[in-house]
C-alpha positions as CSV (number, residue, x, y, z in Angstrom):
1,X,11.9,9.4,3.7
2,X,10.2,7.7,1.0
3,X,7.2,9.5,1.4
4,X,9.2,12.6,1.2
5,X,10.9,11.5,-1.8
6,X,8.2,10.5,-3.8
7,X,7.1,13.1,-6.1
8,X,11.0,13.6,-7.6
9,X,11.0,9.4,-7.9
10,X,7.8,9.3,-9.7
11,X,9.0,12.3,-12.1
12,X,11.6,10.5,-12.5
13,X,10.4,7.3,-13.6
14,X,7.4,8.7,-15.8
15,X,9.6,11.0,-17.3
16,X,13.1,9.2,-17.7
17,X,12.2,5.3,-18.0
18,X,15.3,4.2,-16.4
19,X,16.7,0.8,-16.8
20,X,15.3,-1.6,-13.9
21,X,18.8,-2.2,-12.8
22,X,19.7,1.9,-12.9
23,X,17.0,2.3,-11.0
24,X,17.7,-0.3,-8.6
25,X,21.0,1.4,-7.9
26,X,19.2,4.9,-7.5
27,X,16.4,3.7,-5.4
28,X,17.3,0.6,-3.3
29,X,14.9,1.3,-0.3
30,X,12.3,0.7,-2.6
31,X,12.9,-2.5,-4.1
32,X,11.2,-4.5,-1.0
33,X,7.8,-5.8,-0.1
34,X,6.9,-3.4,2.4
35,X,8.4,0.1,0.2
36,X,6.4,-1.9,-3.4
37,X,3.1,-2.1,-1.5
38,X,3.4,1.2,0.3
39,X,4.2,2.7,-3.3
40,X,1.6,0.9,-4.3
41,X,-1.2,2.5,-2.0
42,X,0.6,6.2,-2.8
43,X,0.0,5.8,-6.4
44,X,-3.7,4.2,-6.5
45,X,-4.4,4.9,-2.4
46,X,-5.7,1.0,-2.6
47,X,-4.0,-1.4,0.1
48,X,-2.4,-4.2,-2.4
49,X,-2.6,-7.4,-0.4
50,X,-6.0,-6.9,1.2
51,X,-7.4,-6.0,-1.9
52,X,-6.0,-8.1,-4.2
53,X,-6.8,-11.3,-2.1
54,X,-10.0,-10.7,-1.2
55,X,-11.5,-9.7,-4.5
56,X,-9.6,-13.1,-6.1
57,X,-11.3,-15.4,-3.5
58,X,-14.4,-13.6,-3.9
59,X,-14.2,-14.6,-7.9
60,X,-13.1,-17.5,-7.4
61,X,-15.9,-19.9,-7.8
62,X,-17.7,-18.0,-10.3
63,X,-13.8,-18.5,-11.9
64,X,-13.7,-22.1,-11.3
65,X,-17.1,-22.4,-12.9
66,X,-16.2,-20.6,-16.3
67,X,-12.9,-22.9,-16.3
68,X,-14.7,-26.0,-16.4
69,X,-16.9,-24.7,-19.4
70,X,-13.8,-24.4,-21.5
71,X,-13.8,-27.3,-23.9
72,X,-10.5,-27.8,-26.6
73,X,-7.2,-27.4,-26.0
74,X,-7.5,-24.8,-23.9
75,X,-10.1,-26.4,-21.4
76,X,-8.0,-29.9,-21.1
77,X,-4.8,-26.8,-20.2
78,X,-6.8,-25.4,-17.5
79,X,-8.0,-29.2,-16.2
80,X,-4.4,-30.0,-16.1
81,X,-3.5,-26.8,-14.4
82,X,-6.3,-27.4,-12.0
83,X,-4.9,-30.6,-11.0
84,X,-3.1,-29.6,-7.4
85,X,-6.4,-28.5,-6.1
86,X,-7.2,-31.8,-5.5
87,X,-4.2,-32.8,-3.7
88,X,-4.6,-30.4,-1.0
89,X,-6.5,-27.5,0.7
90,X,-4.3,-24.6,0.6
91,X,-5.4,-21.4,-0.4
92,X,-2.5,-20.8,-1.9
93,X,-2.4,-23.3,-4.6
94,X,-6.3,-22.8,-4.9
95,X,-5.0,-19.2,-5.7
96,X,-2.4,-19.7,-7.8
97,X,-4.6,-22.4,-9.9
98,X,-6.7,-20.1,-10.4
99,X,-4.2,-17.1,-12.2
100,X,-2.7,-19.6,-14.4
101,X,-6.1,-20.9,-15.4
102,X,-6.9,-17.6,-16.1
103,X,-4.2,-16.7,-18.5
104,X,-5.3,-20.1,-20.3
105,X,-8.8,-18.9,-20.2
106,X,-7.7,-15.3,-21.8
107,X,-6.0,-17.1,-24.4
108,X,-2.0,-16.6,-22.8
109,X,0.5,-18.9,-21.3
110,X,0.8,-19.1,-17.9
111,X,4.6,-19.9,-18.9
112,X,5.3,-16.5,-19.9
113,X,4.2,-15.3,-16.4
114,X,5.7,-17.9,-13.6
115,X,8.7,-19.5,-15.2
116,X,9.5,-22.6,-12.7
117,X,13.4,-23.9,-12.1
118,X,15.0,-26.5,-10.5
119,X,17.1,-26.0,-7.7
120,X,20.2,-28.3,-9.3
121,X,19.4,-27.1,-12.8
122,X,22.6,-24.8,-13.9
123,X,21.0,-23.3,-16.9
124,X,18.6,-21.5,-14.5
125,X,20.9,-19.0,-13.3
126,X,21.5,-17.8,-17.3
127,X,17.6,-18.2,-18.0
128,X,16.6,-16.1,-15.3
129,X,19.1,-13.5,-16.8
130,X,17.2,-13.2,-20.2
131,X,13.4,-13.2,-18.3
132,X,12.3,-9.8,-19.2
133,X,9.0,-9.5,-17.2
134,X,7.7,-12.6,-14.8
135,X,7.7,-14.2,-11.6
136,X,10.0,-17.2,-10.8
137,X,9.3,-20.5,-8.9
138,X,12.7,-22.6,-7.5
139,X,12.1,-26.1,-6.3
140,X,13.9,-29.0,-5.5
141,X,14.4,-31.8,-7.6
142,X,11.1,-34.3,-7.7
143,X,8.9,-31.5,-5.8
144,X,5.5,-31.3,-6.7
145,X,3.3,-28.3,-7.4
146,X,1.6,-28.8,-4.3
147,X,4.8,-28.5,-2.3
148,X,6.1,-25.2,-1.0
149,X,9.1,-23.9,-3.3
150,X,12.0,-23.7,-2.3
151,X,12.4,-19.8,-3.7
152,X,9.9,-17.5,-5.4
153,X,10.4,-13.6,-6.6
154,X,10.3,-11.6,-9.5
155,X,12.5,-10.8,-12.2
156,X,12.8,-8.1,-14.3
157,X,14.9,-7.1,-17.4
158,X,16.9,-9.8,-16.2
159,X,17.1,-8.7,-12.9
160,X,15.9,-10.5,-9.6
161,X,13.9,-7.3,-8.4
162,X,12.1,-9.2,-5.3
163,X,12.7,-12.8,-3.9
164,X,11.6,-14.8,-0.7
165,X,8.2,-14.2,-1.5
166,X,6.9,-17.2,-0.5
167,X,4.0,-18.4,-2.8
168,X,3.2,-17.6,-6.6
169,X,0.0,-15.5,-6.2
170,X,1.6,-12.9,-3.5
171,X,4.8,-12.8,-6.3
172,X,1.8,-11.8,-8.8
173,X,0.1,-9.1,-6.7
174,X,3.7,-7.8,-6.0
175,X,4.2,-7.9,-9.6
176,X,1.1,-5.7,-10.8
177,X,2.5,-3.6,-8.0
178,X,5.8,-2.8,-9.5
179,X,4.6,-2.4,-13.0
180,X,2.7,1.1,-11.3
181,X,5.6,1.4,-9.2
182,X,8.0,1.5,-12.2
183,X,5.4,2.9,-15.0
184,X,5.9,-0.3,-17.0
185,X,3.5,-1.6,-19.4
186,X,2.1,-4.9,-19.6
187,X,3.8,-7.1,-21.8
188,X,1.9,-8.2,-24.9
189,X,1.8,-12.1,-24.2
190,X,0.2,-11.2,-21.4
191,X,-1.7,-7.9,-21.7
192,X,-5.3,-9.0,-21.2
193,X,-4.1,-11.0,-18.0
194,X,-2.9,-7.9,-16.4
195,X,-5.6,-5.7,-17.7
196,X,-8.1,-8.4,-16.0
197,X,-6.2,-8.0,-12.8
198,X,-6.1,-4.8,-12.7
199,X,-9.2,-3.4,-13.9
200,X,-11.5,-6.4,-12.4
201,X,-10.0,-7.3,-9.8
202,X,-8.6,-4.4,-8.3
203,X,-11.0,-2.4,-10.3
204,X,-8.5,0.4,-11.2
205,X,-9.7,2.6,-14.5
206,X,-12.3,0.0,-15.0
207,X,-14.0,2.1,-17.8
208,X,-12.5,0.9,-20.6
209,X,-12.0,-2.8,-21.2
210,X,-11.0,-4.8,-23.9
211,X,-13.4,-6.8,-25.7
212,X,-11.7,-9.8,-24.2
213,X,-12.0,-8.5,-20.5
214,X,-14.8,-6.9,-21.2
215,X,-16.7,-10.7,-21.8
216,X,-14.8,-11.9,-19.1
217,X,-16.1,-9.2,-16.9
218,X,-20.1,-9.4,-18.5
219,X,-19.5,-13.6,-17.2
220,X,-18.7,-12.7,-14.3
221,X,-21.2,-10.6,-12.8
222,X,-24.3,-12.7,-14.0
């Protein structure tokens, strides 16, 4: 059905911009992890998770290694940031390291893209509400960032679009996702982390890079 469907949805959302939450309503069958990635592949005919994954662990040390040649402000961030990697061997925290380093490194805050919460907090509920674009992190009071969270998903225009996710860098991959999904742009506080994401590591329209990227990218492949 959704395969059927798709043509009228994406005319629809190129065309109309709907409100996430309208669109929600309309399209409810799509707003899950299998329907995003599936979506995902229709649109770009790439395989989301595989792809995304694989070329992220494959830039990974060369990654590391520009991190650690960050001086300033920005390089003690990215130490800081870095600090979980030492507490334990999961890929997933060696992942997710990694994409907040990387907004550092690109000159953004890794605060505008996962927004953490506390389980007990009761301002979260009206936070989460006025999130715009990013993905969100629930833990338990005292939990560090090594530890499993309690809740991750993604949120936007204030509304909770995907949840149960599991770990921050899957919630990221499922988040470039719905931006092509949904014809969204990138936000500006975060537009050359996306554009690295998309265009380096997924390699989609790779042509044209910013400056920024574009040094990133030059780095990266010496």
């Amino acid at each position: 059905m959704m395969d059927k469907t798709f043509a009228y949805r994406r005319q629809e959302v190129v065309r109309e911009s709907p409100m996430i939450a309208d669109f929600k309503t309309r399209w409810p069958a799509l707003f899950n992890v299998h329907e995003v990635c599936l979506e995902f592949k229709r649109i770009t005919t790439i395989h989301l998770e595989s792809k995304f994954f694989s070329e992220l662990d494959a830039y990974s040390a060369d990654l590391i290694k520009l991190f650690a040649k960050k001086g300033g402000v920005q390089g003690k961030q990215i130490r800081s940031i870095m600090v979980p990697m030492t507490e334990t061997d999961s890929i997933d925290v060696r992942r997710e390291c990694i994409l907040k380093s990387l907004c550092v490194y690109l000159n953004e805050d890794p605060e505008k893209l996962v927004k953490e919460y506390l389980s007990d907090d009761e301002s979260s509920l009206a936070a989460m509400a006025e999130t715009v674009f990013g993905v969100f992190v629930i833990r338990h009071h005292g939990a560090g960032p090594s530890e499993n969270p309690e809740d991750v998903g993604i949120i936007l225009e204030g509304v909770m679009v995907l949840h149960e996710l599991r770990y921050v860098p899957f919630a990221v991959a499922m988040l470039l996702a719905l931006v092509y999904a949904l014809n969204l742009s990138y936000p500006r506080e975060l537009r050359y982390t996306f554009e690295a994401l998309q265009k380096i590591i997924m390699k989609l329209d790779g042509n044209k890079l910013s400056a920024k990227v574009q040094a990133l990218k030059t780095l990266l492949s010496r």
